[in-house]
GUZABA-492418 format. One line per 4 residues: their letters; for each residue x, y, z of C-alpha. Coordinates in nm, 3 decimals. Layout:
N
A = X,Y,Z | ...
***
This chain:
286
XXXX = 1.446,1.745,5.660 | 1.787,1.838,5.694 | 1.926,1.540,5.488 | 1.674,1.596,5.227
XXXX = 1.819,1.933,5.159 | 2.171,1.825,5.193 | 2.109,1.592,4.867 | 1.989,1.862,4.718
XXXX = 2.314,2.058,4.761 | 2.524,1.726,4.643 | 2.320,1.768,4.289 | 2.405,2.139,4.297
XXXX = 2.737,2.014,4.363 | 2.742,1.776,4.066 | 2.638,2.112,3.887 | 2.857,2.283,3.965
XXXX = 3.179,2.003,3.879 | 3.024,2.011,3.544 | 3.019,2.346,3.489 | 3.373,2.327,3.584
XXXX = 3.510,1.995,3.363 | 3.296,2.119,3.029 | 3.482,1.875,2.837 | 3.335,1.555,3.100
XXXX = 2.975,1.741,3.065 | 3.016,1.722,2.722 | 3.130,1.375,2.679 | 2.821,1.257,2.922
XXXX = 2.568,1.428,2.659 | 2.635,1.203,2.383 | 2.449,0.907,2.582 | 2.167,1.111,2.686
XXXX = 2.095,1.214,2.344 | 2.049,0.871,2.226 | 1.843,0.758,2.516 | 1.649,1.142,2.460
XXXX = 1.571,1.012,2.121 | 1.477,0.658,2.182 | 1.155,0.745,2.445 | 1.083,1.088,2.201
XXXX = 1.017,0.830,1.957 | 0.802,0.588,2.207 | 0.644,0.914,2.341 | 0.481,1.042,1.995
XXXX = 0.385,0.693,1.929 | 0.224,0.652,2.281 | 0.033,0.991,2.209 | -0.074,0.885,1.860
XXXX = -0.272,0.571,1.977 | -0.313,0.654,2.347 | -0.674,0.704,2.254 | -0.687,0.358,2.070
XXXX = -0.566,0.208,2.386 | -0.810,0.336,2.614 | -1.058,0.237,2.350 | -0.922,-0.126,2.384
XXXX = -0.937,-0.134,2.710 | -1.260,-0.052,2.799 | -1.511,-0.226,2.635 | -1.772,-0.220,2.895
XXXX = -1.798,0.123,2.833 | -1.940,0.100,2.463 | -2.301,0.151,2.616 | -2.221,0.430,2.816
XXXX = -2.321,0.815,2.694 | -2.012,0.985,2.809 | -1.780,0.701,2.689 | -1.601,0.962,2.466
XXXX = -1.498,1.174,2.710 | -1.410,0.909,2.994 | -1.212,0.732,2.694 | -0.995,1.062,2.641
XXXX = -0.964,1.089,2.989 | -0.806,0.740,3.026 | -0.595,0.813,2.729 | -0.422,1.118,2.883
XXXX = -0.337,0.915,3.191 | -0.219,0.650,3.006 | 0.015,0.877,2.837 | 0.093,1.057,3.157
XXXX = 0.186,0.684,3.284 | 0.414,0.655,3.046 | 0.556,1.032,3.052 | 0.655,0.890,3.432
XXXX = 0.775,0.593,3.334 | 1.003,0.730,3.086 | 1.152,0.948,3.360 | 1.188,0.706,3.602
XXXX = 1.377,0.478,3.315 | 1.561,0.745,3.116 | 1.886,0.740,3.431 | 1.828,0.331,3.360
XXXX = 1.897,0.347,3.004 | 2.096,0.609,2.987 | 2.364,0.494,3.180 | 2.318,0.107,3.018
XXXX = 2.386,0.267,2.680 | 2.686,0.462,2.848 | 2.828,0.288,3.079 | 3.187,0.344,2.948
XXXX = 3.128,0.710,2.961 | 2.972,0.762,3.267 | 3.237,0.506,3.452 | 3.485,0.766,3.352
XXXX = 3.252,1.033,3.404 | 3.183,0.909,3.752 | 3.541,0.809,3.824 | 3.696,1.180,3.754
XXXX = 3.450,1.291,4.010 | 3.515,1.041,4.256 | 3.826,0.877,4.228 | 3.962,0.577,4.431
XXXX = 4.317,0.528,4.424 | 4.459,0.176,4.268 | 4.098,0.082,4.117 | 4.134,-0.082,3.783
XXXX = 3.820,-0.021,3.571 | 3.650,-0.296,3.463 | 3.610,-0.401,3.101 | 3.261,-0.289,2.968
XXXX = 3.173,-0.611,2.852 | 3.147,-0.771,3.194 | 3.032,-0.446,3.298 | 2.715,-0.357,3.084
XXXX = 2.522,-0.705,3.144 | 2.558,-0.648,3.514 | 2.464,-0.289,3.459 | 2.142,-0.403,3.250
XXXX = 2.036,-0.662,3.496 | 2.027,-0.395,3.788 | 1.853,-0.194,3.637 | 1.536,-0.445,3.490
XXXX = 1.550,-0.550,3.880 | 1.531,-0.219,4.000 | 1.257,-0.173,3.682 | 1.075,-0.471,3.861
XXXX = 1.055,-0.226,4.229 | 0.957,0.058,4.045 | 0.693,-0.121,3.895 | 0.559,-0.236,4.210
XXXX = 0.474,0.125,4.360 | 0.360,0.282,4.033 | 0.131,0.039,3.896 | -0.075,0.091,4.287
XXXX = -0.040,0.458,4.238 | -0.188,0.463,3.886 | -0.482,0.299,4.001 | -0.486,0.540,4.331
XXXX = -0.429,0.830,4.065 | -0.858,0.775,4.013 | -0.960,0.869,4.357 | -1.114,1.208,4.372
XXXX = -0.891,1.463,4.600 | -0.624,1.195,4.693 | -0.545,1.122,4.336 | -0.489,1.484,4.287
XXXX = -0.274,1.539,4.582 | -0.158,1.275,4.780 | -0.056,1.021,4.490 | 0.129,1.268,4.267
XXXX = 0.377,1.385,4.570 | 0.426,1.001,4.684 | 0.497,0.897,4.298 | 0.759,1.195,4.320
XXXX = 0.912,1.067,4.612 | 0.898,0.689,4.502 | 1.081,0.851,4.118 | 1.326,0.993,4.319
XXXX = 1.435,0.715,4.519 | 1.485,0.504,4.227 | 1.689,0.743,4.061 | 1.912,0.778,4.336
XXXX = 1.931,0.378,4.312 | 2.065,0.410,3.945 | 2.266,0.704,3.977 | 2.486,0.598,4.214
XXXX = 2.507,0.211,4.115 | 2.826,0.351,3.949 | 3.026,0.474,4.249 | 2.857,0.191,4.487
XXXX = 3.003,-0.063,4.244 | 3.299,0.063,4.255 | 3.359,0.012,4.619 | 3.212,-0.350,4.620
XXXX = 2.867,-0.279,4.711 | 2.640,-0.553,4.533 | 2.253,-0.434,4.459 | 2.119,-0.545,4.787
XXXX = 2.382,-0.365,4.969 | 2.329,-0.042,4.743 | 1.949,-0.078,4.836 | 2.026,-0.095,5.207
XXXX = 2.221,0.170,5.244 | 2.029,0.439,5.076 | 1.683,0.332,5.274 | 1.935,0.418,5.557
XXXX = 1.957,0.745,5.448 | 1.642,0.776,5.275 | 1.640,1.178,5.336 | 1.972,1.217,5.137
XXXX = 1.823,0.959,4.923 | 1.491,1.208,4.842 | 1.654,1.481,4.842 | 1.882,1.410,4.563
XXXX = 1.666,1.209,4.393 | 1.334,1.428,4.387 | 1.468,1.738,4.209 | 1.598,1.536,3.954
XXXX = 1.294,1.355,3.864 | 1.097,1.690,3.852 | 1.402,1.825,3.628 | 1.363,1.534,3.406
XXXX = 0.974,1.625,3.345 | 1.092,1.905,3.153 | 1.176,1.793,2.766 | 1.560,1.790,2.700
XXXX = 1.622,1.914,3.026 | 1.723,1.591,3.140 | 1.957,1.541,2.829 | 2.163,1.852,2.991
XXXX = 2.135,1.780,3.376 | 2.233,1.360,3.334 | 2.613,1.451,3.304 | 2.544,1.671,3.646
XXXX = 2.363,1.392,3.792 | 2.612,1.102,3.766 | 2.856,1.363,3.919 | 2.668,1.430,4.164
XXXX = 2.524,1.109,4.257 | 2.952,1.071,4.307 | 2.978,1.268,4.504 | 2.740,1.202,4.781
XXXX = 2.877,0.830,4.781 | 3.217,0.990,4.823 | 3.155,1.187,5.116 | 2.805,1.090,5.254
XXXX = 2.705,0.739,5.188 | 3.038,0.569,5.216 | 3.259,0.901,5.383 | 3.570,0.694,5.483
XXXX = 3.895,0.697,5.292 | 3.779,0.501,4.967 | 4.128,0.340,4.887 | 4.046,0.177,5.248
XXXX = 3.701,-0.003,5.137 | 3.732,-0.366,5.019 | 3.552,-0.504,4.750 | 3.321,-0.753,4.768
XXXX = 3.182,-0.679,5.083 | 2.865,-0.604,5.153 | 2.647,-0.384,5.464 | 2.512,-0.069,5.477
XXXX = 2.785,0.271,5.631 | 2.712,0.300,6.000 | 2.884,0.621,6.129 | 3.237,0.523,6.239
XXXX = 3.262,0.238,5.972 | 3.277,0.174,5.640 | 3.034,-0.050,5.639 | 3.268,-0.272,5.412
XXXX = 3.583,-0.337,5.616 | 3.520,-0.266,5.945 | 3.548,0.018,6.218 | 3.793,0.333,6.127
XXXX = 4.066,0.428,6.313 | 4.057,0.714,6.451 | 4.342,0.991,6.346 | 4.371,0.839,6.028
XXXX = 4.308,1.024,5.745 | 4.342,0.911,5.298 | 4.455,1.074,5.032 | 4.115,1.290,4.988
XXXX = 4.120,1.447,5.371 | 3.830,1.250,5.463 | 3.870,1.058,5.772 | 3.917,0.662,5.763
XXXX = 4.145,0.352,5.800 | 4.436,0.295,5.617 | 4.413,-0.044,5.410 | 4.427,-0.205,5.083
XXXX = 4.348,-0.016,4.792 | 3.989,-0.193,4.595 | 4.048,-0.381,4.282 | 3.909,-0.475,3.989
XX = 3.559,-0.587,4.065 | 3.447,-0.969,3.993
***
């Protein structure tokens, strides 16, 4: 429990660094707009024919007497279905469409000494590809939970706080695929280490998600987010001296280690007073 509300403080902290740099928070709305528009768009379309849908899918029911309202019943969950999917993708898309703004966005919050940014066009198909995997996991727990969403009491209780924590996971997983990249961390090596600290993991991911419900909302906190999400790889998830890590390697922090170059030394300290070995600086990533 006490993790859980430590990542809650890092996205308070990520608040807070863009309440400070209004010019970064700024620059990080202009890809959350477009993404903002793109699912309001999909959304009103979704609830237009939601009904039509339902209709389509249930053609065993055309017999029944209360196939109207079990029909309109289907319909809102479908569009509730894809309300929650739409969360869980907006961090996915956003940060596809802006990748060049939230690397810089990301890097000002969390810089590493000697890294040379890579050049979005290598970037952005990596970026994309993480994200349909990660799509693919996502998919996997909500589709089950859609379907357990029917069951009288559970599906009113049980389901809704486990698809929380499942949203919130995930967007951990794309909100700090930025600063994990940066040190060398490849996707399976991102994955490991936050089901290592799945507490931090919730409890930076979960109030996000439930921000993200609200319309616009998430628009405003995504700048705050990728911040954030910077700063608990910076002094959580990987808290050794970054210019120390080596890209390229991969394995989950243990305390003491990187988890990327091997054990610290103790007394050593880098050029952000966090505690670590002294070693190469990271590079451009390949």
């Amino acid at each position: 429990m006490r993790d859980f509300f430590t990542g809650v403080g890092f996205f308070f902290q990520g608040v807070g660094w863009a309440g400070r740099n209004g010019r970064w928070w700024a620059f990080g709305l202009i890809p959350a707009l477009i993404a903002f528009a793109v699912y309001v768009v999909a959304l009103v379309f979704l609830g237009m024919y939601a009904s039509d849908v339902a209709e389509f899918l249930t053609p065993f029911a055309d017999s029944w007497s209360w196939r109207d309202g079990f029909r309109m019943g289907l319909g809102v969950v479908i569009f509730l279905g894809g309300l929650a999917l739409a969360v869980i993708t907006f961090a996915a898309l956003t940060l596809a469409v802006g990748e060049p703004f939230y690397e810089r966005l990301s890097g000002e919050a969390d810089p590493l000494p000697g890294y040379q940014e890579e050049p979005w066009w290598r970037s952005v198909p990596r970026s994309i590809r993480d994200s349909l995997v990660t799509l693919l996991y996502v998919l996997m727990f909500t589709i089950p939970l859609f379907f357990l969403g029917f069951i009288p009491v559970i599906g009113q209780t049980v389901v809704p706080v486990l698809g929380a924590a499942v949203s919130g996971f995930f967007l951990t997983v794309e909100l700090t695929s930025l600063a994990m990249e940066r040190r060398g961390l490849a996707r399976r090596a991102r994955f490991a280490l936050l089901r290592g600290n799945l507490g931090l993991a919730l409890g930076f991911g979960v109030p996000i998600f439930l921000l993200f419900l609200v319309p616009f909302v998430a628009v405003l906190a995504m700048p705050a987010a990728v911040a954030g999400a910077a700063l608990l790889v910076r002094h959580r998830l990987t808290p050794t001296t970054p210019g120390s890590l080596t890209p390229g390697l991969k394995g989950p922090a243990t305390p003491g280690t990187t988890g990327l170059s091997g054990p610290a030394t103790p007394g050593t300290t880098g050029p952000d007073g966090l505690p670590g070995p002294s070693g190469p600086t990271p590079g451009p990533r390949r």
